[in-house]
C-alpha positions as CSV (number, residue, x, y, z in Angstrom):
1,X,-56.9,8.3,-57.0
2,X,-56.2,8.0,-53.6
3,X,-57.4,8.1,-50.0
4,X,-55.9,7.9,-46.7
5,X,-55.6,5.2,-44.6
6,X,-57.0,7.4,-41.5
7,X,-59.6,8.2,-43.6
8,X,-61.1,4.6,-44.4
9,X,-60.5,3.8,-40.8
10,X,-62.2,6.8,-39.4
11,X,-65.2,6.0,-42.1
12,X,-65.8,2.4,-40.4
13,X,-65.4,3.7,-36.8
14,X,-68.4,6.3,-37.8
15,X,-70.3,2.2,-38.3
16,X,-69.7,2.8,-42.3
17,X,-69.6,-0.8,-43.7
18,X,-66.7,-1.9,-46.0
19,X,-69.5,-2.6,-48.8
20,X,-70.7,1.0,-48.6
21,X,-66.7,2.4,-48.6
22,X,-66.3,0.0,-51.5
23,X,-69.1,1.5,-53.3
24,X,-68.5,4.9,-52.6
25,X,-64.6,4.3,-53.8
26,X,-65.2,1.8,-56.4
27,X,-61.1,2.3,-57.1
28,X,-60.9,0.6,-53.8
29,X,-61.2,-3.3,-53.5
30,X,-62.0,-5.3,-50.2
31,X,-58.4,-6.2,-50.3
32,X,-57.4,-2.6,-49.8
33,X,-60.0,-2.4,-46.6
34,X,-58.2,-5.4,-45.1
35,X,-54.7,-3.7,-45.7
36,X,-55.9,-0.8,-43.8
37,X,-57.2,-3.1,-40.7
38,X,-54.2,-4.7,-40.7
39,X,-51.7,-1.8,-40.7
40,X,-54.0,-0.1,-38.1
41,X,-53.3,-3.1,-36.2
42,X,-49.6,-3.2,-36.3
43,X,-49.4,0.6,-35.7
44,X,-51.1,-0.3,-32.2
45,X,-48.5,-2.9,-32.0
46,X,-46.1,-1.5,-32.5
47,X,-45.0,-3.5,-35.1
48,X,-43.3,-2.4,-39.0
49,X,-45.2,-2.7,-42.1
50,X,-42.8,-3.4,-44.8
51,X,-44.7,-3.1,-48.6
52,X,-44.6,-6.8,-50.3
């Protein structure tokens, strides 16, 4: 399964906590919720994400 970035970012700008998100999506580990705040942040910077 998947879910969109937007969509985990939009769910903690709503004040949804990453323990809730990682509850309601138990596919999804705080690692993943981390890797969305950080490509958020270098999407505002401008800045290339490049998959490890």
């Amino acid at each position: 399964m998947r879910i969109r970035v937007q969509d985990v970012l939009e769910m903690l700008a709503a004040g949804t906590t990453a323990e809730q998100i990682l509850t309601e999506y138990p596919y999804l580990e705080p690692d993943d919720i981390r890797a969305v705040l950080a490509y958020a942040a270098a999407q505002v910077a401008g800045t290339a994400v490049i998959a490890a």
